[in-house]
C-alpha positions as CSV (number, residue, x, y, z in Angstrom):
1,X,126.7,97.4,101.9
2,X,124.5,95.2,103.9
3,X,126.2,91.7,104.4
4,X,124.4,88.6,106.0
5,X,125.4,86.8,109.2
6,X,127.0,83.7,106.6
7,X,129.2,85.9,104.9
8,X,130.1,88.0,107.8
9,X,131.6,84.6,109.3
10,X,133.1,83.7,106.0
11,X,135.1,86.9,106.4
12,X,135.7,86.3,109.8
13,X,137.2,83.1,108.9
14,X,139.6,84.5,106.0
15,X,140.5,86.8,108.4
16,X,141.6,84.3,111.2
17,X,143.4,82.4,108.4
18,X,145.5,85.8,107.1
19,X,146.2,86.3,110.9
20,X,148.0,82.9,110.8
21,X,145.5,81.1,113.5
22,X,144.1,79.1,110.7
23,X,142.6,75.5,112.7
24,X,142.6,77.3,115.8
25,X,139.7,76.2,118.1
26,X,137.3,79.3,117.8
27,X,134.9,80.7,121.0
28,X,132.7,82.4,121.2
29,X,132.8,85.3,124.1
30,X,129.9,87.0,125.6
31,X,128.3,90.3,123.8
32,X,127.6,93.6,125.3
33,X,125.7,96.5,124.8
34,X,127.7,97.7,121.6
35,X,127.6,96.1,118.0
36,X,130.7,94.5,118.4
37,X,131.7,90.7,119.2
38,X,134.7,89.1,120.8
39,X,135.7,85.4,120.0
40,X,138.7,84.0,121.7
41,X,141.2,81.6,119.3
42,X,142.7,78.7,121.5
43,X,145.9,77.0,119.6
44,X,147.8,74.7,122.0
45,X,148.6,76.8,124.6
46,X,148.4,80.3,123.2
47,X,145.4,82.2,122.9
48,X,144.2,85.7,121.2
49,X,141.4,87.8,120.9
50,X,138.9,88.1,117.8
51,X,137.1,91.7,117.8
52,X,134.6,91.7,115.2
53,X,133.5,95.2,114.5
54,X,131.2,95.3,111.5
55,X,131.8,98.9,109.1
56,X,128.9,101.1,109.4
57,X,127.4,99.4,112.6
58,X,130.2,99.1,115.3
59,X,132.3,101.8,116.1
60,X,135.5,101.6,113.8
61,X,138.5,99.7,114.4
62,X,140.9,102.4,113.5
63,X,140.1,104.6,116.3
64,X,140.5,101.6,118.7
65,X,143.4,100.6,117.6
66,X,144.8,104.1,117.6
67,X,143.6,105.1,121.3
68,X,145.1,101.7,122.4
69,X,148.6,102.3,120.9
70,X,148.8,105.4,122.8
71,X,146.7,104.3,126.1
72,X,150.3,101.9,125.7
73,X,152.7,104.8,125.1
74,X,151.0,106.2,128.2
75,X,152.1,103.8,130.8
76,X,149.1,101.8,130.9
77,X,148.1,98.5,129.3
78,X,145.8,97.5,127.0
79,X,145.9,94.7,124.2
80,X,148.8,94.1,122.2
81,X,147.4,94.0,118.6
82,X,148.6,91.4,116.4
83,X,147.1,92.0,113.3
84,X,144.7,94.0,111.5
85,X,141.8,94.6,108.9
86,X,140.6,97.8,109.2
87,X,138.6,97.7,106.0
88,X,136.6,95.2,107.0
89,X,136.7,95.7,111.0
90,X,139.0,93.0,112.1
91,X,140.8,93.3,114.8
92,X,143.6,90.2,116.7
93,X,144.0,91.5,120.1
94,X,146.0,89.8,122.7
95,X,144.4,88.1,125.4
96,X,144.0,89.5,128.6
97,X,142.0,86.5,129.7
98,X,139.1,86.9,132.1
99,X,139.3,88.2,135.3
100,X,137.9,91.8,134.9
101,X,136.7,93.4,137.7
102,X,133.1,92.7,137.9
103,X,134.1,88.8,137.8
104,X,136.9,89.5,140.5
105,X,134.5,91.6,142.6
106,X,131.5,89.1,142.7
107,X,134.1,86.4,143.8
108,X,134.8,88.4,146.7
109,X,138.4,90.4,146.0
110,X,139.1,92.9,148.4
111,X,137.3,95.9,146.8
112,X,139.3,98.6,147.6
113,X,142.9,97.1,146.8
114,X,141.2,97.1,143.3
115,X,139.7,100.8,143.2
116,X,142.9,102.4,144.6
117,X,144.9,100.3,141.3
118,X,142.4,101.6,139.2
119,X,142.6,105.1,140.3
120,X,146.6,104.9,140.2
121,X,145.9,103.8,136.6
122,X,143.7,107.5,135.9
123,X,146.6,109.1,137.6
124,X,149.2,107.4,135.4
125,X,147.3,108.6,132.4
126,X,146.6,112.2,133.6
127,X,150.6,112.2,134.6
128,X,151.0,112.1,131.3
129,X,152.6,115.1,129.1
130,X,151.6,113.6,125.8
131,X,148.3,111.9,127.3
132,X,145.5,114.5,125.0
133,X,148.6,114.7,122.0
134,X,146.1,112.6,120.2
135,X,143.5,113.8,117.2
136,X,140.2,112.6,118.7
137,X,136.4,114.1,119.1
138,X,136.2,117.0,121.7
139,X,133.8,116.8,124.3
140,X,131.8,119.9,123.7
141,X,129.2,121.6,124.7
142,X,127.3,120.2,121.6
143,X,128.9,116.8,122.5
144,X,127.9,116.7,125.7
145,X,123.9,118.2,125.2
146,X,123.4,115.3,122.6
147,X,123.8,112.4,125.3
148,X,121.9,114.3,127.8
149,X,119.0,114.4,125.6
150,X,119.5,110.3,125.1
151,X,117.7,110.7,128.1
152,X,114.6,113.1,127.2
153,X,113.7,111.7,124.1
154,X,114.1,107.8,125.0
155,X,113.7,107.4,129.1
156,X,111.2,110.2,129.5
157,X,108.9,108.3,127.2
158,X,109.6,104.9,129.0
159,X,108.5,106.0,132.2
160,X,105.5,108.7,131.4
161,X,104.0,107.2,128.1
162,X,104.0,109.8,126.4
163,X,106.4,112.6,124.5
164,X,108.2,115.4,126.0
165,X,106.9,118.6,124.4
166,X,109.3,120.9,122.0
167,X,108.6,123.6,125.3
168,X,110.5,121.0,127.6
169,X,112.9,119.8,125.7
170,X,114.2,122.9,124.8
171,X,114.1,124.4,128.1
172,X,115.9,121.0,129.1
173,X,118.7,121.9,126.8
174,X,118.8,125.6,127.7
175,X,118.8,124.3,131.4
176,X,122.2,122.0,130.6
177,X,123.8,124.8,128.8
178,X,123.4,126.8,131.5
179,X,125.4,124.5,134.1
180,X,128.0,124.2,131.7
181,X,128.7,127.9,130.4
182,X,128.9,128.4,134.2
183,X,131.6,125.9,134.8
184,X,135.4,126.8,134.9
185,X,137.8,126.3,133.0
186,X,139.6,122.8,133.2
187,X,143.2,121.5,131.3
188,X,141.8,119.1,128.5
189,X,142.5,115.2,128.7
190,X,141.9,111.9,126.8
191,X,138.5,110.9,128.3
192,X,138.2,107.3,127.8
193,X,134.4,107.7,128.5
194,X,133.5,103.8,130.2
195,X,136.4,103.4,132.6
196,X,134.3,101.5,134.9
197,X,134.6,97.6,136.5
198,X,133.4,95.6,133.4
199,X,136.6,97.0,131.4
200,X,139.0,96.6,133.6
201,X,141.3,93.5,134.0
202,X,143.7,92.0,136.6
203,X,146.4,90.5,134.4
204,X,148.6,87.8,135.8
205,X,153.0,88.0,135.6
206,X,152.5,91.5,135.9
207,X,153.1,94.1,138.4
208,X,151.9,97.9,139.6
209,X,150.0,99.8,137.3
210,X,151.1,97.7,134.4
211,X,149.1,94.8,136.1
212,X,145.3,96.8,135.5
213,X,144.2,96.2,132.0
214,X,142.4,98.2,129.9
215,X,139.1,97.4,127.4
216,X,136.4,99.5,125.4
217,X,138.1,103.1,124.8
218,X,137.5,103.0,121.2
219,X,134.8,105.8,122.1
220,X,137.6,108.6,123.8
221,X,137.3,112.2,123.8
222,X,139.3,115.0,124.5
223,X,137.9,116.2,127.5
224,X,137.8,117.2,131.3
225,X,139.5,114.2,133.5
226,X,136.7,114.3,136.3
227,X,135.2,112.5,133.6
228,X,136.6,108.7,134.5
229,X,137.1,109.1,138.2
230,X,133.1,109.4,138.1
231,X,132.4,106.6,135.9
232,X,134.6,104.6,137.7
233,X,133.2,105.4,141.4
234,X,129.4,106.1,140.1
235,X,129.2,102.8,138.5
236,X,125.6,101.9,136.9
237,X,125.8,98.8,137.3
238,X,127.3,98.3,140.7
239,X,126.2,99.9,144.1
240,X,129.0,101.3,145.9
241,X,129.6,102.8,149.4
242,X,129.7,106.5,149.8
243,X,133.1,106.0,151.9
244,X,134.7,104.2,148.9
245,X,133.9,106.6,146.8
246,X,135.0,109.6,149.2
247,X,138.4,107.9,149.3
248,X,139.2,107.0,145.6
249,X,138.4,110.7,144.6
250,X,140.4,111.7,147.6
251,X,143.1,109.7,146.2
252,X,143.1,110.7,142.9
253,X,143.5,114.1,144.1
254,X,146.4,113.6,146.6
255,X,147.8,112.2,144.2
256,X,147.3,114.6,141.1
257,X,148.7,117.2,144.1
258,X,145.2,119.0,144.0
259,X,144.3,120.2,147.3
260,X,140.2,119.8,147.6
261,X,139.7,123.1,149.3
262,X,141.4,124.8,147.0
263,X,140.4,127.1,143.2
264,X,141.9,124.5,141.9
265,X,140.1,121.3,143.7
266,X,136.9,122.8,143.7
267,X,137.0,123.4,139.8
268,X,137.3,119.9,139.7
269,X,134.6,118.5,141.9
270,X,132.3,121.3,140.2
271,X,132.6,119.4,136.9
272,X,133.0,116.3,138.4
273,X,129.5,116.5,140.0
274,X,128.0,118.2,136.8
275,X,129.5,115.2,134.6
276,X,128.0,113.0,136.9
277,X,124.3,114.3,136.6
278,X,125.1,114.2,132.8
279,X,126.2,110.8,132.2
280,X,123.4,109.3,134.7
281,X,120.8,110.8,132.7
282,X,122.7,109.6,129.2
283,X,122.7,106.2,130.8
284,X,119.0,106.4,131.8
285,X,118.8,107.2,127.9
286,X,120.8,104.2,126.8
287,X,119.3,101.5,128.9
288,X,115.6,102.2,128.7
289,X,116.4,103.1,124.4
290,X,118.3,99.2,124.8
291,X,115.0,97.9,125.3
292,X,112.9,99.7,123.2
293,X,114.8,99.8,120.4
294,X,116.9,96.8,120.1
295,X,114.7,94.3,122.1
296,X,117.5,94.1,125.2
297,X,115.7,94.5,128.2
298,X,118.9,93.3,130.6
299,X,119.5,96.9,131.8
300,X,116.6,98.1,133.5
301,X,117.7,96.3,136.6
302,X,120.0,99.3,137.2
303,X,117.6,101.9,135.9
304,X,116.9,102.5,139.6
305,X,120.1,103.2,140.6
306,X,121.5,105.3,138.0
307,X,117.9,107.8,138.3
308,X,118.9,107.6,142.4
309,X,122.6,108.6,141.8
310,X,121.5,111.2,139.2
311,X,119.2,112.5,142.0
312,X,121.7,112.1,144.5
313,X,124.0,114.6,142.3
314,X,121.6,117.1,141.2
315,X,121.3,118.4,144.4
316,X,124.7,120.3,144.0
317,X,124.3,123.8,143.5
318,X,125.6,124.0,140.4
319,X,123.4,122.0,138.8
320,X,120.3,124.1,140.0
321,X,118.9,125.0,136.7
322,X,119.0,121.2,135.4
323,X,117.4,120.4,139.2
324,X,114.6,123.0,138.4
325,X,113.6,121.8,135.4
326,X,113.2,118.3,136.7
327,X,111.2,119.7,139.3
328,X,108.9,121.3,136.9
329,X,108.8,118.9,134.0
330,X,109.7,115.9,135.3
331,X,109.8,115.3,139.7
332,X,109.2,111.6,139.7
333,X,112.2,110.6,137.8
334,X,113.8,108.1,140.3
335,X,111.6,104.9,139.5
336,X,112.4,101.1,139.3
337,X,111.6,100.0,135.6
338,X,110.4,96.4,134.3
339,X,110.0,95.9,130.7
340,X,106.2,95.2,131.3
341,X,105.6,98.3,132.0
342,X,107.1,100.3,128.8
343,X,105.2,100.3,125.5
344,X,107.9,100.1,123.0
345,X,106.1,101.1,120.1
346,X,104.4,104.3,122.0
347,X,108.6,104.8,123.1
348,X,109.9,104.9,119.3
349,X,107.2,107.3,118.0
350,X,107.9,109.2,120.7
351,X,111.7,109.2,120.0
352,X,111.2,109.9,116.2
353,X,109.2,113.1,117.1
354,X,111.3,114.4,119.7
355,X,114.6,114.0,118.3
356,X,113.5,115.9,115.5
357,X,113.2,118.9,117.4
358,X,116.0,121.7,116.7
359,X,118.4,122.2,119.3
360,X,119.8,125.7,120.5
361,X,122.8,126.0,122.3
362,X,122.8,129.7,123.0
């Protein structure tokens, strides 16, 4: 059922008043790409954290709460919940306050001390026996074709104007299928899917690991761990240098005990670079589908950047037949986008036809 903004408040408010927090001074926190909103509750000198996840729109609070109970069993942090309303998608979180990496790195913190903690925070989690003991989505093949095509039904139209035909797409699909019925096998993981600088938190009094906190894994998968190394070191929203990079995954690896050169390490940069391509071109989906669709035209700045780092991996042989079928469908993909330049309304028809095409994954 469809409520309005008033009475979403109103339940917001019996909420905070069932949470004991009732007269609390109430703020409002800054919103993201997703349909949830944060507001922090300031009593005295104690604080918590509001997540308002409306049923039916935002991604439920169940699945957050479970994933961030045993994130916690894990060896890592994230938010203490204090109490719940799962019916109605409430949610009083513990404050980790607000110095997440993105704030911390624009005010100049050394750059690397914070990768290398955030990578010893992956290998914390992948150390751990009982890490993917958890009943979540897997990240299949089918899993894993619907994002990419984020990108060929909603960035495709954004930049060309016009409609990918039901020839393309499917060999677009037949391409990624390809890739990934070639890859090896891998050990499956909880794949927290945005493990990237905007969700991750220095928190004060503590220390190690424990002193990295963790936000937004309400959307984990069981899936390959190359996964959230790469989001981590291919950030869209951040440029960073090729050395960087070189070392965190170098780190991870040491310290994982997986030697690069070997069956083993090569697996893993394989799907790691295959991953890569994928994500980049679900993000090119997102961003340019943010815009048309819900009127939030904030990331195409990095549009740019991801379509040069999805470039940048797609020249790894094992992502030929994705490569080729950019080449032939679609060469001038890299391309700096302004919101000017994209007809929205040409971008949604476009969308409603194409994702209406069948998909094969043989």
């Amino acid at each position: 059922m469809n409520i309005t903004a008033d009475q979403r408040e109103q339940q917001r408010i019996a909420f905070i008043k069932n949470a004991g927090w009732e007269g609390a001074a109430v703020e409002a926190l800054p919103v993201d790409a997703s349909a949830r909103c944060y507001f922090r509750l300031i009593k005295g000198s104690e604080t918590r954290i509001v997540m308002d996840a409306p049923p039916g729109i935002a991604e439920p609070v169940a699945v957050f709460a479970q994933v961030g109970r045993h994130l916690l069993s894990c060896g890592v942090s994230t938010p203490v919940i204090h109490h719940e309303d799962i019916e109605n998608g409430f949610l009083l979180l513990e404050d980790f306050g607000d110095n997440t990496y993105a704030k911390l790195l624009k005010a100049g913190w050394d750059e690397e001390k914070l990768y290398k903690l955030a990578v010893d925070v992956l290998v914390t989690m992948h150390s751990s026996q009982k890490l993917a003991q958890i009943d979540m989505p897997p990240y299949d093949l089918a899993f894993l074709i619907k994002e990419a095509l984020i990108m060929a039904d909603w960035y495709i139209p954004s930049v060309k104007g016009e409609a990918l035909s039901a020839e393309a797409r499917h060999d677009y699909v037949s391409a990624w299928c390809q890739v990934f019925k070639s890859l090896p096998l891998l050990p499956i993981t909880l794949v927290l899917r945005d493990f990237h600088i905007d969700n991750l938190m220095i928190l004060d009094g503590r220390e190690g690991v424990a002193s990295c906190g963790l936000l937004d894994f309400q959307t984990a998968v069981l899936g390959a761990a190359p996964y959230d190394l790469m989001s981590l070191v291919e950030d869209a929203r951040r440029d960073i240098d090729d050395g960087l990079r070189t070392r965190m995954i170098n780190r991870y690896l040491k310290a994982m005990e997986i030697d690069r050169d070997s069956d083993e390490g090569r697996a893993f940069m394989s799907w790691y670079y295959v991953l890569s391509a994928q994500r980049h071109a679900k993000v090119l989906g997102l961003f340019t589908r943010l815009y048309a669709r819900d009127q939030k035209d904030a990331y195409l700045k990095h549009v740019q950047r991801v379509s040069s780092l999805m470039s940048i991996s797609l020249q790894n042989d094992i992502l030929k037949p994705v490569k080729n079928w950019f080449d032939t469908y679609f060469p001038d993909y890299v391309v700096e986008l302004e919101s000017q330049t994209i007809d929205q309304e040409k971008v949604l028809r476009s969308a409603a036809l194409t994702e209406g095409y069948p998909v094969s994954l043989s």
